[in-house]
C-alpha positions as CSV (number, residue, x, y, z in Angstrom):
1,X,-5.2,4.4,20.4
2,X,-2.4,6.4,21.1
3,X,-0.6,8.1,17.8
4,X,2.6,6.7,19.1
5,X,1.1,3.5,18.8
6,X,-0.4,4.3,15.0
7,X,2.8,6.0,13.8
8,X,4.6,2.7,14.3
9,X,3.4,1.1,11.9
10,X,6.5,1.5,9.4
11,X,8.9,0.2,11.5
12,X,10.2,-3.0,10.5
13,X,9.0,-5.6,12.6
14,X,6.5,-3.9,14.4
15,X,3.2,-5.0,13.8
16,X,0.0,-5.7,15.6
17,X,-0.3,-8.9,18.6
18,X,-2.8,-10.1,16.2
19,X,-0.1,-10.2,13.1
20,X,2.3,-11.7,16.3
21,X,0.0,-14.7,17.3
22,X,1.6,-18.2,16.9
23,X,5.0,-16.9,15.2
24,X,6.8,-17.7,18.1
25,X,8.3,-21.6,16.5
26,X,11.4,-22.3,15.0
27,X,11.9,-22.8,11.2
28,X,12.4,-26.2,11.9
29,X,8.7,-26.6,13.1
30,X,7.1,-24.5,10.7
31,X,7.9,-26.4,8.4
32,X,7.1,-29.5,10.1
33,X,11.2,-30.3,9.7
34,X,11.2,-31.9,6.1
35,X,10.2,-29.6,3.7
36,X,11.5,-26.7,2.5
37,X,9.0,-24.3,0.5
38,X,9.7,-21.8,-2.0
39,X,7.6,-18.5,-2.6
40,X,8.2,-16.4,-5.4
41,X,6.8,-13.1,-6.4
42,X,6.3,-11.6,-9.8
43,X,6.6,-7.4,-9.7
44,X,4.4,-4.9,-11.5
45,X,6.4,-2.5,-13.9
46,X,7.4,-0.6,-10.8
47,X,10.0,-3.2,-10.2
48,X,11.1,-4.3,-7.0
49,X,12.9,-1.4,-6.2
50,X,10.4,1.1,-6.5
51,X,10.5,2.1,-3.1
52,X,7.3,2.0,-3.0
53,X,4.7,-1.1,-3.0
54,X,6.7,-3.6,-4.2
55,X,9.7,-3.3,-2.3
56,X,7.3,-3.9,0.8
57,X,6.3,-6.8,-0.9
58,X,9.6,-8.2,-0.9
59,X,10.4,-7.2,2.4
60,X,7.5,-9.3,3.4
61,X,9.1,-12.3,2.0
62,X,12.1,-11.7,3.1
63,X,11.1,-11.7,6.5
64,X,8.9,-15.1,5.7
65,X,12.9,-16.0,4.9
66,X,14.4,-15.5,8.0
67,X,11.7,-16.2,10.0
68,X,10.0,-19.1,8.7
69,X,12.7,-20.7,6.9
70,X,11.0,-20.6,3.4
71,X,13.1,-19.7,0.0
72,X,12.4,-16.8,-1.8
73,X,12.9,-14.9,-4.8
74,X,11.8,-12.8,-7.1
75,X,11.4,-11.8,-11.0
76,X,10.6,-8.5,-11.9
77,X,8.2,-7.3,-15.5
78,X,9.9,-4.9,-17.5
79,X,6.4,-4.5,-19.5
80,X,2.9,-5.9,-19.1
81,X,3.8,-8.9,-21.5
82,X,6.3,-10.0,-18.9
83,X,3.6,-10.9,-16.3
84,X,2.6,-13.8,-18.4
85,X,5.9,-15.3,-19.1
86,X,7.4,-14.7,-15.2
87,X,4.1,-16.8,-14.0
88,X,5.1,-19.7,-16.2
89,X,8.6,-19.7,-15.6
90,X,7.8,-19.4,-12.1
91,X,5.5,-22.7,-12.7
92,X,7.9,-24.3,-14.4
93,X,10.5,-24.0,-11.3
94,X,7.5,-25.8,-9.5
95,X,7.5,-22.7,-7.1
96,X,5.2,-24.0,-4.5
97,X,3.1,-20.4,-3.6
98,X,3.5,-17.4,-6.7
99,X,2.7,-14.1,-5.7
100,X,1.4,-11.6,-8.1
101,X,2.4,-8.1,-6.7
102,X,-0.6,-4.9,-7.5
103,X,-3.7,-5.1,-9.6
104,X,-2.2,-4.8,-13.0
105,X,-1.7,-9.0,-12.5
106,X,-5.0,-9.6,-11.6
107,X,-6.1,-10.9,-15.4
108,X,-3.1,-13.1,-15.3
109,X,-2.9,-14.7,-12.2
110,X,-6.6,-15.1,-12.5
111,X,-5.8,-17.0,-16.0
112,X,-2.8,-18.8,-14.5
113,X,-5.3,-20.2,-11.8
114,X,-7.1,-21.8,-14.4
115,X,-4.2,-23.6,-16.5
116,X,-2.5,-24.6,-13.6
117,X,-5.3,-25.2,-10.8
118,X,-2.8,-27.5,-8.9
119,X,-0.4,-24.6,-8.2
120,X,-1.8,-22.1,-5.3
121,X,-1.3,-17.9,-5.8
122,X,-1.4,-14.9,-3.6
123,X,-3.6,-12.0,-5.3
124,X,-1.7,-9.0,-3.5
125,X,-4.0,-5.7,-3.3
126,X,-6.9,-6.8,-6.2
127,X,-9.6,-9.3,-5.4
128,X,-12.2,-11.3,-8.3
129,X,-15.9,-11.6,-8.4
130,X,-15.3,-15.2,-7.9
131,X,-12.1,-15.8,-6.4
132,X,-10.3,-19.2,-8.3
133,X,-10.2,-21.7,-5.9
134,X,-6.6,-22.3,-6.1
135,X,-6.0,-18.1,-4.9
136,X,-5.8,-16.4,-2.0
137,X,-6.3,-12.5,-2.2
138,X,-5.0,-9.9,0.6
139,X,-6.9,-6.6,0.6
140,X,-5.6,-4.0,2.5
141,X,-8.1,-0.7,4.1
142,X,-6.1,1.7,2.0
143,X,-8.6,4.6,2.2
144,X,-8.5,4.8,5.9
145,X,-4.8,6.1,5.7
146,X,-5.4,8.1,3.1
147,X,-8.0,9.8,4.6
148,X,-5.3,10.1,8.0
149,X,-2.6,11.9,5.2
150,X,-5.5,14.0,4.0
151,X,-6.4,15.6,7.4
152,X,-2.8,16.4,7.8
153,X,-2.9,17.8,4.1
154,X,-5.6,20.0,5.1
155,X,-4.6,21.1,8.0
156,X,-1.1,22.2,7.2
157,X,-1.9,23.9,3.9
158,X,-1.3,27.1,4.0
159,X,-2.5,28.0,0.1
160,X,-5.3,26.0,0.5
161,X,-4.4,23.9,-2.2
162,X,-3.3,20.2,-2.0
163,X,-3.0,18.3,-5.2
164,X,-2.7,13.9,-5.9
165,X,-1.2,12.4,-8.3
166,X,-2.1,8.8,-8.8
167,X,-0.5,6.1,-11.3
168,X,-3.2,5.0,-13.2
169,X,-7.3,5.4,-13.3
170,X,-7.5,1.8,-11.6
171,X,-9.8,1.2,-8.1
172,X,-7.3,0.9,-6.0
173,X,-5.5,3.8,-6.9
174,X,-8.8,5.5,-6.7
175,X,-9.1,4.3,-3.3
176,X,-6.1,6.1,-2.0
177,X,-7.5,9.5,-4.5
178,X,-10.6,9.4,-2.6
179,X,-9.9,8.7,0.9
180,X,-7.3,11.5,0.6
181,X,-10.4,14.2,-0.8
182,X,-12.4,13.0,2.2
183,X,-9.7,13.8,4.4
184,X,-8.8,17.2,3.3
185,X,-12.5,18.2,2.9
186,X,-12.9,17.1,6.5
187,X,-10.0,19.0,7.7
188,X,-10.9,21.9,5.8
189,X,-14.1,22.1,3.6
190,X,-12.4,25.5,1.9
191,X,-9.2,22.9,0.5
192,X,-9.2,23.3,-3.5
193,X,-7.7,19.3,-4.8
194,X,-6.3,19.2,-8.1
195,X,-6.2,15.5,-9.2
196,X,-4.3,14.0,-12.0
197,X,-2.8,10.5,-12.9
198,X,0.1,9.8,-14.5
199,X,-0.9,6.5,-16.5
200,X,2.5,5.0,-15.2
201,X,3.6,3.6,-12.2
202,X,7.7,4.4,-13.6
203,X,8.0,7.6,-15.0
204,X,9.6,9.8,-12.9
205,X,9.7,12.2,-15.1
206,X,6.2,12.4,-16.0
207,X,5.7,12.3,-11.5
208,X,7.8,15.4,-11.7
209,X,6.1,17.2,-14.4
210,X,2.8,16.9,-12.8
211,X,4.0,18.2,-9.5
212,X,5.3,21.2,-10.6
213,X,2.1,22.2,-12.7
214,X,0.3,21.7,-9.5
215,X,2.9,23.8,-7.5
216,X,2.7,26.6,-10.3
217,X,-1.4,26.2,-9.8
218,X,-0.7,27.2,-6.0
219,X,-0.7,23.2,-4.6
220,X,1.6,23.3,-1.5
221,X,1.1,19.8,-0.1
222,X,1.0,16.6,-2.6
223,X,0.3,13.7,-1.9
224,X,1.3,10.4,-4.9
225,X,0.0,7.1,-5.1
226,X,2.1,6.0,-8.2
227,X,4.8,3.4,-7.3
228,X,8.2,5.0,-8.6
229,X,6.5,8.4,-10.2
230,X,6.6,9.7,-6.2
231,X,10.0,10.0,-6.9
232,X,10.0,12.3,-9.7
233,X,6.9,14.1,-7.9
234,X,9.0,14.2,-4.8
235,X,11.9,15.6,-6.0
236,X,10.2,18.3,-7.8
237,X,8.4,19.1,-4.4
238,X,11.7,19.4,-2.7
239,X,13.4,21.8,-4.9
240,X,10.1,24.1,-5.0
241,X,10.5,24.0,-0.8
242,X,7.1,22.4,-0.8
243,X,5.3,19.5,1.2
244,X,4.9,15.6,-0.5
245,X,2.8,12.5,1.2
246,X,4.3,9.5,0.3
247,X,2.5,6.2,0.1
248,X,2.8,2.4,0.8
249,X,6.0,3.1,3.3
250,X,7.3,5.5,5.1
251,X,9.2,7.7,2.1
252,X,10.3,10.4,4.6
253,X,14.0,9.0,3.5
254,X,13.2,10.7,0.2
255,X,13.2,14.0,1.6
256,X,12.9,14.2,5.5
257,X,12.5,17.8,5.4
258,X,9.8,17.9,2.5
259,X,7.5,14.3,3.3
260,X,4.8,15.6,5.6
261,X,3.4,11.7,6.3
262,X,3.3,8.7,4.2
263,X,-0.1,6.7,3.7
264,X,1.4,3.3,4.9
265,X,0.2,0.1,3.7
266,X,1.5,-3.3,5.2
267,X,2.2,-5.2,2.3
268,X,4.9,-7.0,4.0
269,X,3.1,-7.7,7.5
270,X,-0.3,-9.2,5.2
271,X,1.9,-11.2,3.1
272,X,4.1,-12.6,5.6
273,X,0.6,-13.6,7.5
274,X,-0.2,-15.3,4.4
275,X,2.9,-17.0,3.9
276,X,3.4,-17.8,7.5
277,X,-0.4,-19.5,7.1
278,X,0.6,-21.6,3.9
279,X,3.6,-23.2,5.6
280,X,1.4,-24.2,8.2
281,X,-1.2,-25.6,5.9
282,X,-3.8,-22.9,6.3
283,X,-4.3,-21.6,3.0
284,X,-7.4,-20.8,1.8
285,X,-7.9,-20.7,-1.9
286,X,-11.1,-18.8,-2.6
287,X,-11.1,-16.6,-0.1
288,X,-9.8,-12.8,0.4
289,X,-8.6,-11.1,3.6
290,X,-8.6,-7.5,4.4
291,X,-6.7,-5.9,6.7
292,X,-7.1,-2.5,8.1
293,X,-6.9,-0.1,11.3
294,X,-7.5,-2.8,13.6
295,X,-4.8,-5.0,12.3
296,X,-2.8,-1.8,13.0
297,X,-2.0,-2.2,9.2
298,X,-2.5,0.6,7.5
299,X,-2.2,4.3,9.2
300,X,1.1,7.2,9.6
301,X,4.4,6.7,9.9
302,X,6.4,7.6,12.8
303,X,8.3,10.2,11.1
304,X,5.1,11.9,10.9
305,X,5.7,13.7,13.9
306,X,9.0,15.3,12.6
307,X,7.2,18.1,10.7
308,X,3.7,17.9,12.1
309,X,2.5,19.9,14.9
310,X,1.0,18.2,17.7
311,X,-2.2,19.8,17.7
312,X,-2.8,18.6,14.5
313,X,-1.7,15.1,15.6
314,X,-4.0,15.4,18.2
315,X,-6.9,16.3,15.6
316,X,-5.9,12.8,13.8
317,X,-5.9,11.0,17.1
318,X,-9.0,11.8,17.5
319,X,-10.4,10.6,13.7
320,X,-8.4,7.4,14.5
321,X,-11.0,7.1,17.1
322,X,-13.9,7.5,15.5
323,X,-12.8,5.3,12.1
324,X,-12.2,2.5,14.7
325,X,-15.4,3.2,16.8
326,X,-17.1,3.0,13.1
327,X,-18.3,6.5,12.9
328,X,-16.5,7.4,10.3
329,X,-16.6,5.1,6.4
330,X,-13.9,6.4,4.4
331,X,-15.2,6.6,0.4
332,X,-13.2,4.3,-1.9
333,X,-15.0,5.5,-5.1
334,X,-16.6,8.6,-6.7
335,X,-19.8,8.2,-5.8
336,X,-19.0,7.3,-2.1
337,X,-17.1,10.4,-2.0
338,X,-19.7,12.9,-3.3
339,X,-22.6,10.9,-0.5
340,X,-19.8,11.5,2.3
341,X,-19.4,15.5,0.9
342,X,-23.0,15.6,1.3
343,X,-23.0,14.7,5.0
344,X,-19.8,16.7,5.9
């Protein structure tokens, strides 16, 4: 695969022929021409504005909108306690699919599945043990772009010194943490990583104050996997004239002369396959999909090119290669990560 082909990820619309197959009808027969569905997703703290993960989210459904004819809408959670009360309201609208958006719903919607087990959910980035037959969960390969932004971290340091900032100590953050180390270490085993979460997905401020203690501990590249606290971390990047990864979607708009790369995740693209497959009556309660490189779902903006050298492009070309030839398995946890030092 071509980077041209990877880097296009971000763009809206663009997606794999696999994400493409069948969504050729018109709304009328999607929806078999007599009913009219509604999907509704509930937000993390983040909101849905948090340019970020769950803004794809909702750009997901709003291309299931447009494109399939479904209604959509939204309710955002101000606090954790809001998670609860946004499911039930949603149930009480008679909502036919709920979304919960990020792992922090998981407890709920998992609880929600079992008061209401005639009402289906989408589990969006957080799987169960045992999946509630009455849920559908949509994984996403997150490590494998965070290992793409951590070769270009590597590589274009020129302290040495990268540092990443996660929202909180949860596995999926720490999927992003440690795909990122095995990036940099593969792109340069010399690389000092400073690590450190924010335990908050909205506190810019608290994004920003971490940043700059990295900076001042010689970090020039950063990457943030934290929902709206890349914005604070961002901005402080920018006005220390150093380099920021963003995450989820392409965040270059931030700060096009300061965002190295973004570690994209197609939240939109796997939830409009999901809702696409509902109004067609495939749903499958129970079960969990993951998708990854060869959905061409996860990977580097385009915008990537704007500040990276090709050579170094070329270098991630050729890693692209060898994660989809299955040569290379990017760690997801702590322990993977130390085995896959080991073997560097």
């Amino acid at each position: 695969m071509k980077l041209k082909k990877l880097v296009t990820l971000a763009m809206a619309g663009i997606i794999s022929a696999s994400f493409l197959t069948g969504c050729g009808g018109s709304t009328e027969s999607a929806n078999n021409g007599d009913e009219k569905y509604t999907i509704a997703m509930v937000t993390d703290v983040a909101g849905v504005n948090d340019q970020s993960f769950n803004q794809s989210a909702w750009e997901g459904l709003q291309r299931a909108e447009k494109e399939l004819g479904v209604e959509v809408k939204y309710l955002e959670s101000k606090q954790d306690a809001d998670y609860t009360t946004n499911i039930e309201t949603l149930v009480d609208e008679e909502v036919d699919l709920i979304l919960g958006v990020g792992a922090k719903l998981a407890p709920t919607i998992e609880e929600a599945a079992k008061n209401y087990p005639e009402q289906k959910f989408l589990m969006v980035d957080e799987t169960y043990e045992e999946i509630p037959s009455n849920v559908k969960s949509v994984l996403f390969d997150a490590e494998q772009s965070a290992y793409l932004v951590g070769l270009i971290a590597g590589k274009m340091s020129e302290t040495k010194n990268v540092g990443f900032i996660g929202g909180l100590d949860i596995p999926v953050i720490n999927t992003f943490k440690y795909g990122y180390m095995a990036g940099v270490k593969t792109a340069d085993a010399n690389c000092e990583i400073q690590a450190q979460y924010a335990n908050s997905f909205t506190d810019q401020a608290k994004g920003k104050a971490i940043a700059n203690q990295m900076i001042s501990k010689n970090a020039d590249t950063i990457f943030i996997a934290g929902g709206d606290v890349g914005t604070g971390a961002i901005e402080a990047i920018k006005e220390a004239g150093k380099y920021g990864i963003g995450v989820d979607r392409d965040q270059s708009d931030l700060a096009p002369e300061n965002v190295l790369t973004s570690a994209i995740k197609r939240v939109d693209a796997g939830i409009f396959e999901t809702v696409k497959d509902f109004v067609e009556g495939k749903f499958e309660g129970g079960t969990s999909t993951t998708y990854g490189l060869e959905e061409d779902a996860v990977g580097i903006p385009e915008s990537t090119k704007n500040l990276v050298p090709q050579d170094i492009l070329d270098f991630v070309n050729g890693q692209i290669e060898k994660l989809k030839a299955g040569e290379i398995s990017v760690p997801k946890t702590e322990e993977e990560y130390n085995k896959f030092i080991e073997n560097l």
